[in-house]
C-alpha positions as CSV (number, residue, x, y, z in Angstrom):
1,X,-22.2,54.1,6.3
2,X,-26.1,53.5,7.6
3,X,-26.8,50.1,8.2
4,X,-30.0,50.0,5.6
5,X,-26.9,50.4,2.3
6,X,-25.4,47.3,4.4
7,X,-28.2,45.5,4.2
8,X,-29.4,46.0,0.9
9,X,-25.9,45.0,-0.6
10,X,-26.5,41.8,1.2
11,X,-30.3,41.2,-0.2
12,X,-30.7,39.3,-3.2
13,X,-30.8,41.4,-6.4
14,X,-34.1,39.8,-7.7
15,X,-33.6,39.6,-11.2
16,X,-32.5,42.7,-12.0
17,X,-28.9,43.8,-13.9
18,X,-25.6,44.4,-11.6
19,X,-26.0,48.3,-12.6
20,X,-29.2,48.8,-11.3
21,X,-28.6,46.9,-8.0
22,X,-25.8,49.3,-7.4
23,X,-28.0,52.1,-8.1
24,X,-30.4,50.9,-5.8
25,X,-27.4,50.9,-3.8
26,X,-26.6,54.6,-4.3
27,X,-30.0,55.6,-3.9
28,X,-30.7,53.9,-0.3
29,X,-27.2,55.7,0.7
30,X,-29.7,59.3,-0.6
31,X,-32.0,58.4,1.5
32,X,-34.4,56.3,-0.5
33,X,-35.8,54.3,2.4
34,X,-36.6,57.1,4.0
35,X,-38.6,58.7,1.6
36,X,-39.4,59.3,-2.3
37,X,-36.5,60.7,-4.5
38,X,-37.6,63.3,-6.8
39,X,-34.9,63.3,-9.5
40,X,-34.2,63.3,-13.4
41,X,-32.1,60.6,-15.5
42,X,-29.4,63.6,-16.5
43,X,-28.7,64.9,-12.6
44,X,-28.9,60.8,-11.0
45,X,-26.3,59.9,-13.5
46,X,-24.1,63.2,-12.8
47,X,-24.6,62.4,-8.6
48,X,-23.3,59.1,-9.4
49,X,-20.8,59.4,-12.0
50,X,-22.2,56.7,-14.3
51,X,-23.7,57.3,-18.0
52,X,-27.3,58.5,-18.9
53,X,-27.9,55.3,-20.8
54,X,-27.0,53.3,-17.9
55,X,-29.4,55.2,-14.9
56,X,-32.1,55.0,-17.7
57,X,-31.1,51.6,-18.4
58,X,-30.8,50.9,-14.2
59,X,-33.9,52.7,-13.1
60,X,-36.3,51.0,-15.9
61,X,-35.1,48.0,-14.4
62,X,-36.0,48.1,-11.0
63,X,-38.8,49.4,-11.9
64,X,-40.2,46.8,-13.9
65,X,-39.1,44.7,-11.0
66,X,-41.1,46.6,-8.8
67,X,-38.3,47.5,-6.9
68,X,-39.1,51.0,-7.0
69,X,-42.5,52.8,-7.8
70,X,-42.0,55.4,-10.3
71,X,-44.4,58.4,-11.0
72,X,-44.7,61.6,-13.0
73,X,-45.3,64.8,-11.8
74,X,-46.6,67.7,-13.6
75,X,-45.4,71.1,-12.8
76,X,-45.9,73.2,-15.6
77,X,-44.8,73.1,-19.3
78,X,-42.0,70.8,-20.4
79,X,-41.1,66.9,-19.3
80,X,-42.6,66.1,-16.2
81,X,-40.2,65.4,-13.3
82,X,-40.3,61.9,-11.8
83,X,-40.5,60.3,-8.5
84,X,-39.4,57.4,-6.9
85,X,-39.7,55.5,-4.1
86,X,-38.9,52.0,-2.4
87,X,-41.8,49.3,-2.9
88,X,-43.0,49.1,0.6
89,X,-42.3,45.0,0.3
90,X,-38.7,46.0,0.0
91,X,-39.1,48.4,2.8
92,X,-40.1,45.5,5.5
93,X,-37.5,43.6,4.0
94,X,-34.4,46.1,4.3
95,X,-33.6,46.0,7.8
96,X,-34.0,41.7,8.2
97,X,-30.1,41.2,6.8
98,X,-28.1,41.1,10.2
99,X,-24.9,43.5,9.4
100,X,-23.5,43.5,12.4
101,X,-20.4,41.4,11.7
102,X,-19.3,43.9,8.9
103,X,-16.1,45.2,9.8
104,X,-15.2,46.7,6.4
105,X,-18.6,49.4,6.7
106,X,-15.6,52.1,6.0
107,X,-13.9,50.9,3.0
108,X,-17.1,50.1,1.2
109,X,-18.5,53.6,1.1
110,X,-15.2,54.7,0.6
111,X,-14.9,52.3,-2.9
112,X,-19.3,52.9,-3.9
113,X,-18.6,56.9,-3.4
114,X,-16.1,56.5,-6.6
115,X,-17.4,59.9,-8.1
116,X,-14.9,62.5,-5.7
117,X,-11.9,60.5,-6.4
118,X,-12.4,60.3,-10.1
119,X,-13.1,63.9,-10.2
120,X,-9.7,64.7,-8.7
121,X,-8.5,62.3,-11.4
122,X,-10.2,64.5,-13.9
123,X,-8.7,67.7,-12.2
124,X,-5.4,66.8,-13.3
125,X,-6.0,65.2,-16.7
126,X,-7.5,69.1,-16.7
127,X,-4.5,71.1,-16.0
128,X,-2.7,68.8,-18.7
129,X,-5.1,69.1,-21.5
130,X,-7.5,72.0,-20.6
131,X,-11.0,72.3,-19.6
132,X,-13.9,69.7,-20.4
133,X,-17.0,70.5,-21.1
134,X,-20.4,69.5,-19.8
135,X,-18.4,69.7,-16.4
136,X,-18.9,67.7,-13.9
137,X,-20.0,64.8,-15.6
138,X,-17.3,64.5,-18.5
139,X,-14.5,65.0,-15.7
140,X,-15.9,61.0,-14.1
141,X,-16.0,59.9,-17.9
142,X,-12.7,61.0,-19.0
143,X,-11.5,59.3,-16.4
144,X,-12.3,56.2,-16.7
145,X,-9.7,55.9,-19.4
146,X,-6.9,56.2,-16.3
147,X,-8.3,52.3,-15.6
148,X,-11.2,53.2,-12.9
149,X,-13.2,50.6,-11.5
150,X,-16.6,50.1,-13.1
151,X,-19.6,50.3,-11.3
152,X,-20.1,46.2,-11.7
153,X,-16.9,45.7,-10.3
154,X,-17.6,48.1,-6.8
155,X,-20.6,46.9,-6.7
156,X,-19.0,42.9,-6.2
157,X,-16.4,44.0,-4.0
158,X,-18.5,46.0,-1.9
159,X,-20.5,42.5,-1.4
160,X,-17.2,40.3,-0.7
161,X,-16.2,43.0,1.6
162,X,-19.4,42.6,3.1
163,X,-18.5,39.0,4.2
164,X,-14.8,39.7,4.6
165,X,-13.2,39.3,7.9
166,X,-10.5,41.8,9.1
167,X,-7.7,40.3,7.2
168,X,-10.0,40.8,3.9
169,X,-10.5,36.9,3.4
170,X,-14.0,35.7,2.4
171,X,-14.5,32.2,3.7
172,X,-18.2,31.6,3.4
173,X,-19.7,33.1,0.5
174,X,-20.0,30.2,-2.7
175,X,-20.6,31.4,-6.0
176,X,-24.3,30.6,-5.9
177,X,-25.4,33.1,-3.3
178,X,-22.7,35.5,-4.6
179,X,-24.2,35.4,-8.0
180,X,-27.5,35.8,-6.6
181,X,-26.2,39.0,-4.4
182,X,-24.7,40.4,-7.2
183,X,-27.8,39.7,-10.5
184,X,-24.0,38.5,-12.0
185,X,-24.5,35.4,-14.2
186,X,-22.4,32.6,-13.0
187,X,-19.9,33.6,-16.4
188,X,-20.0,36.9,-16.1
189,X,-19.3,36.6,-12.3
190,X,-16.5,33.8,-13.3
191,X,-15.1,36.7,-15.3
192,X,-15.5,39.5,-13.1
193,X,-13.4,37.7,-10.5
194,X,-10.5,37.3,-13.2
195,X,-10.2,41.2,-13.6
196,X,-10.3,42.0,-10.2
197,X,-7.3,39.0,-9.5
198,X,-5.6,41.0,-12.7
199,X,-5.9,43.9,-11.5
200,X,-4.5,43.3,-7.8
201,X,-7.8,44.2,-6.2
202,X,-8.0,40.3,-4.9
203,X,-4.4,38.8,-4.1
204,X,-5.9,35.1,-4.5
205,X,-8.5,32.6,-5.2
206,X,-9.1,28.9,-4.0
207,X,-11.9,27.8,-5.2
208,X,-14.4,25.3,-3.4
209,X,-14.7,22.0,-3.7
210,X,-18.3,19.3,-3.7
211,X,-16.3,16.3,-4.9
212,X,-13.6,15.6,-2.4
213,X,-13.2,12.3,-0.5
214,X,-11.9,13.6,2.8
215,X,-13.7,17.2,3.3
216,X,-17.7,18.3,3.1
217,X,-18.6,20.5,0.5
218,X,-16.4,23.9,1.0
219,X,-17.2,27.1,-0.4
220,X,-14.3,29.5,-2.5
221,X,-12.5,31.8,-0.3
222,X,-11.5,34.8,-1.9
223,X,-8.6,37.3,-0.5
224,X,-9.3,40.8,-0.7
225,X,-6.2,43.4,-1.1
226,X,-6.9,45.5,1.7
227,X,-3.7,47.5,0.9
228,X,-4.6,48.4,-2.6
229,X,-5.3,52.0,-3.5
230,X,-9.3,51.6,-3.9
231,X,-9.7,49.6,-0.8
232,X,-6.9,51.5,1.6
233,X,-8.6,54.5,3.2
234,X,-7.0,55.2,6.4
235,X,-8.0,52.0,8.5
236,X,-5.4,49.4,10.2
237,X,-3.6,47.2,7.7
238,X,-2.5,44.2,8.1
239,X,1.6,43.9,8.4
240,X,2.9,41.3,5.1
241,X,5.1,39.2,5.7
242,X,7.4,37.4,2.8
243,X,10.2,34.5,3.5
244,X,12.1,34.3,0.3
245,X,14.4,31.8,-0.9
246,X,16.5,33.6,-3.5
247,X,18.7,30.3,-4.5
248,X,15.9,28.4,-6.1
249,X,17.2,24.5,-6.0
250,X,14.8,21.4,-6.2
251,X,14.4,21.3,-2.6
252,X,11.5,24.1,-3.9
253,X,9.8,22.2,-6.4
254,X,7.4,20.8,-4.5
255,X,5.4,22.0,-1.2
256,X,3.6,20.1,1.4
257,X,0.3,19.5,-0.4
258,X,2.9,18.1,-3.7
259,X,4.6,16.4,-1.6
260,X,1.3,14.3,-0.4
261,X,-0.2,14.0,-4.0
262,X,2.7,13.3,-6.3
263,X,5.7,12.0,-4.5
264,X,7.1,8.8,-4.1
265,X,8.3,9.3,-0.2
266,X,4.6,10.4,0.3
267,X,2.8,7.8,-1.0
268,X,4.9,5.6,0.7
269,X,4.8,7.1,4.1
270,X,0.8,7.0,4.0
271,X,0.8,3.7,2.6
272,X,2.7,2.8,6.5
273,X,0.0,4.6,8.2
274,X,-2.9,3.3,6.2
275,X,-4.3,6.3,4.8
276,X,-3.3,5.9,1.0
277,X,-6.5,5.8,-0.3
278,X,-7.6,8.8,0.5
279,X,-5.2,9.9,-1.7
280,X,-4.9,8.3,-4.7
281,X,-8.8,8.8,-6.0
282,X,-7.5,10.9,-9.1
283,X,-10.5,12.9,-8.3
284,X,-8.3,14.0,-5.0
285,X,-5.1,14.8,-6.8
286,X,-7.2,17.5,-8.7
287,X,-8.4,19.3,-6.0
288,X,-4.8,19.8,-5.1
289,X,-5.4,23.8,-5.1
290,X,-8.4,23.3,-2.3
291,X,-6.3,20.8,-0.3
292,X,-3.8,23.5,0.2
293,X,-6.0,26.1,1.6
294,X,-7.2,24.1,4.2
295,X,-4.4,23.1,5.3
296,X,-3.0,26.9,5.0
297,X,-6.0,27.6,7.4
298,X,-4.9,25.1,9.6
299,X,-1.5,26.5,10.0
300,X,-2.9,29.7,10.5
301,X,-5.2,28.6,13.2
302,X,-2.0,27.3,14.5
303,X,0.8,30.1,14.4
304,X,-2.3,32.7,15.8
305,X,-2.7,30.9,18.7
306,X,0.2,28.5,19.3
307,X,3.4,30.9,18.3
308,X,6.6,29.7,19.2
309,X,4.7,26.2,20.6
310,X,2.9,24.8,17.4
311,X,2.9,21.2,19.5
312,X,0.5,22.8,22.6
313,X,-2.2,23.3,19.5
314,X,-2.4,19.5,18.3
315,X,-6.0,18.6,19.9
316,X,-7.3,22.5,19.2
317,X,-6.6,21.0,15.3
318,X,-7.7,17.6,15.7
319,X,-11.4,19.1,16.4
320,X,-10.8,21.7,13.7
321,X,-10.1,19.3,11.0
322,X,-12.5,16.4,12.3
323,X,-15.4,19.2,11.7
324,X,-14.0,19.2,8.3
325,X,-14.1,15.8,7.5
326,X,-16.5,14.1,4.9
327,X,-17.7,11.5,7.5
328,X,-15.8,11.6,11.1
329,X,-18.0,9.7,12.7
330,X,-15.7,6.3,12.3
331,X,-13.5,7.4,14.6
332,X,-11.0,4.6,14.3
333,X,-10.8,4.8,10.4
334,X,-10.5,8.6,10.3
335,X,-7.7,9.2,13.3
336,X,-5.1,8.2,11.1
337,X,-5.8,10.4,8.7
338,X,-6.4,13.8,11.2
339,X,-3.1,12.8,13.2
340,X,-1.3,12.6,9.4
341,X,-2.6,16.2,8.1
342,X,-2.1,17.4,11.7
343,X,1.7,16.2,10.8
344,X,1.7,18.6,8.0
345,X,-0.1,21.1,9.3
346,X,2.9,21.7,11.9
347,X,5.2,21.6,9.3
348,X,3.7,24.0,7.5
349,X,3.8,26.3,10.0
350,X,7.2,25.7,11.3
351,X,8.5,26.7,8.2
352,X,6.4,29.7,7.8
353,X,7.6,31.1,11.3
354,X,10.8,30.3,11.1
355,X,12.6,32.8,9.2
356,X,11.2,35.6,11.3
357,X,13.0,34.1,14.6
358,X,16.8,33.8,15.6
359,X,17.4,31.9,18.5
360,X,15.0,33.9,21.1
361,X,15.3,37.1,19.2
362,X,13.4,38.6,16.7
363,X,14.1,39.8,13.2
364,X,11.4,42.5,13.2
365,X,12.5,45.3,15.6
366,X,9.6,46.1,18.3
367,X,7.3,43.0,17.1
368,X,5.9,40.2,19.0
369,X,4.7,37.5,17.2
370,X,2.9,36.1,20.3
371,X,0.5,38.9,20.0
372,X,-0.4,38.7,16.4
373,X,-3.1,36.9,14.5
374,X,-2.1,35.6,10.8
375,X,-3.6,34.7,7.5
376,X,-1.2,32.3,5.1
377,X,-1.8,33.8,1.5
378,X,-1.8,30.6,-0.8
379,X,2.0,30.2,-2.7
380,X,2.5,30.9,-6.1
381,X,4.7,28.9,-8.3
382,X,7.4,30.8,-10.3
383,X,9.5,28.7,-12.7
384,X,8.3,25.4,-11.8
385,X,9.7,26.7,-8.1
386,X,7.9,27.8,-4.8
387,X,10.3,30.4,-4.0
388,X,8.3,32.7,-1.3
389,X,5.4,31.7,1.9
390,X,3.5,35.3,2.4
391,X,1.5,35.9,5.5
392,X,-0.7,39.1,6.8
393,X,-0.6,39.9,10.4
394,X,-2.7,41.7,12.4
395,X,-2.7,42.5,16.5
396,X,-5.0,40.4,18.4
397,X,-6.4,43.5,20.3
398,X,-6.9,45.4,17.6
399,X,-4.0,47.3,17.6
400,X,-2.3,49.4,14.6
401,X,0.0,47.0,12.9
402,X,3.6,48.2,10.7
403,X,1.8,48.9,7.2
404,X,5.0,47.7,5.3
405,X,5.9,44.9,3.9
406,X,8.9,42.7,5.3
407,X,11.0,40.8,3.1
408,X,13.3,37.8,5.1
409,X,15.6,35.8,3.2
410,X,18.9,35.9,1.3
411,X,20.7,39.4,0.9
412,X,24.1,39.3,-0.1
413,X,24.2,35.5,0.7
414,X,23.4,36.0,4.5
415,X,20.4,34.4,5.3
416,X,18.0,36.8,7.7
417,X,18.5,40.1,6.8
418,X,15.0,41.8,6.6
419,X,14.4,44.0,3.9
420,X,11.7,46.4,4.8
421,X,9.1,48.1,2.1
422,X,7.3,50.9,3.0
423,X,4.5,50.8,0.2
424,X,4.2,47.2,-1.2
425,X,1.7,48.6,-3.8
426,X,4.8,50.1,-5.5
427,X,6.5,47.0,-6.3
428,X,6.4,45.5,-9.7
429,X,3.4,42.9,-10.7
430,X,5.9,40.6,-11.2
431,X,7.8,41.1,-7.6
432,X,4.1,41.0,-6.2
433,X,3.9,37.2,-8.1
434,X,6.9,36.2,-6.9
435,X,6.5,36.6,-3.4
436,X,3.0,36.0,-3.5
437,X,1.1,38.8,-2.6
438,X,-0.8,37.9,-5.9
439,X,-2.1,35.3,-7.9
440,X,-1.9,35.4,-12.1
441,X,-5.1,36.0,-12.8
């Protein structure tokens, strides 16, 4: 993948309509910046497996953008053939976007060069049905009735992946620049989201957050599935993890961040410690979904660096959470508060950790937690119950992790018995809910 697609996924799509910014796309990855293209509507369209109507539609676009500079050439008798080539403004400004923090340069050419695999789709539908005609062409469109991705929807995920780190989460990329990224309207990206979270492509969703009275002003954070079908293509994985409690009881109705908001012991116990008031602003208690993934962060932070000694990490996550903090310049008013989420942080982690430990041993044959780096993947509620805590995990040096998914909890009422799957993609949408690798859309 050439650095110049990179950074022209990560310019601004100045006006012009998702479908022509991913045929600009397409057409950098031909060699566009290199040089004119001399092409028709008809063979573009073919190349990149996308309607006549839509190249038209795409290339009068960026060219009434001045994007690209279009021209005729005569040759002959019939419709002239046309040229095109990069506006040399957008030439200078190609190679300014820094793309060397990319790590997923693989997996987005593998999910924009959509055409092969929808042709071997095709190939099949083929020997089922009989030939198509107007071959190649009708082989992308008939399959797109299998559920394909459309060329909107690459197109956004190739620029989350952009910002992605190498779990697949997307911290610091807020709607505003993503919309901008993408020519997406803020609804239509609003939507877009919601069919990629329905379709598995993105296991979860926090949204940010401009009106909290404890943190700054915190962008969404999307999590990419790294393991699904159109985004797996050969690269390391990150090893799931799932604790499951299988006899759901009211000790799972609520979880930390419920616990803080809504219950009587909590209020009381920051009432004690004097930081109540941060929490009752009603404005708070509706930000309870943002609360949670910082906090999830937090224990993250923690189990990646502190395994098996979450206490050792307690002044690594005062720093962490005072650079979060709305105003932690009053020391003395805001230590309470870091020393009581620091509190929950730990517990947190404690309890995601601990089912995949007995005694000194443990419960994953050849593993060593010590050496791993984890993610927290928000919980899910199932039944007014928060049955499951799911976690990726990857090898700090890089490593290959296990692939499969690993499933600790209650099997034939003994508690730690790991059940191991070797293709997590395979399970059910609503197995994938309840231990939440996904998130209802």
């Amino acid at each position: 993948m050439s650095e110049m697609l990179l950074s022209v996924l990560l310019s601004t799509a100045k006006g012009i309509s998702p479908e022509a910014k991913y045929v600009l796309v397409r057409l950098v990855d031909c060699g566009l910046v290199a040089g004119p293209i001399c092409s028709g509507v008809k063979e573009l369209a073919g190349r990149f497996g996308i309607s006549d109507s839509q190249m038209g539609a795409a290339l009068n676009s960026l060219t009434a953008a001045k994007v690209l500079i279009r021209r005729d050439l005569v040759s002959g008798q019939g419709r002239p053939k046309r040229q095109y080539e990069l506006a040399p403004g957008d030439v200078e400004q190609v190679g300014l976007n820094d793309v060397s923090k990319v790590v997923h340069a693989r997996v987005i050419h593998h999910l924009l060069k959509h055409e092969s695999k929808a042709l071997q789709l095709s190939d099949v539908a083929m020997q089922q049905k009989g030939p198509l005609e107007g071959a190649p062409l009708a082989h992308v469109r008939a399959s797109r009735k299998q559920g394909r991705l459309s060329v909107v929807n690459r197109l956004l995920l190739a620029v989350l992946l952009c910002r992605a780190d190498r779990f697949g989460v997307v911290r610091d990329l807020g709607r505003a620049e993503l919309s901008r990224l993408t020519g997406l309207s803020q609804e239509r990206l609003k939507n877009r989201i919601r069919t990629l979270l329905d379709s598995g492509l993105i296991r979860a969703y926090t949204p940010g957050a401009t009106g909290s009275v404890i943190f700054k002003k915190t962008k969404s954070v999307y999590y990419l599935n790294l393991h699904h079908p159109e985004l797996s293509c050969g690269q390391s994985l990150p090893m799931l993890l799932v604790s499951v409690t299988q006899n759901l009881t009211s000790a799972n109705e609520r979880d930390v961040v419920d616990g803080m908001l809504w219950s009587p012991q909590g209020e009381r116990e920051q009432c004690s410690i004097g930081v109540r008031s941060f929490f009752k602003n009603r404005h708070e208690q509706e930000l309870a979904c943002f609360l949670r993934g910082r906090l999830d962060w937090y224990a993250g932070y923690l189990l990646s660096h502190h395994w098996g000694l979450l206490g050792d990490g307690e002044a690594e996550l005062d720093q962490l959470i005072k650079l979060d903090l709305l105003d932690a310049s009053d020391k003395e008013s805001c230590q309470p508060l870091v020393t009581y989420l620091i509190e929950r942080v730990e517990y947190m982690a404690s309890r995601a950790s601990a089912g995949w430990i007995d005694g000194k041993l443990t419960l994953i044959p050849g593993v060593d937690f010590k050496t791993l780096d984890f993610v927290l993947l928000p919980m899910q509620k199932t039944a007014g119950l928060y049955p499951s805590r799911a976690m990726l995990a990857l090898s700090k040096t890089g490593g290959t992790c296990s692939k499969a998914l690993h499933i600790v909890g209650f099997q034939d009422d003994e508690e730690g018995k790991v059940q191991c799957v070797a293709d997590s993609e395979a399970l059910s949408r609503e197995k994938q809910y309840l231990y939440s690798l996904l998130t209802p859309a």
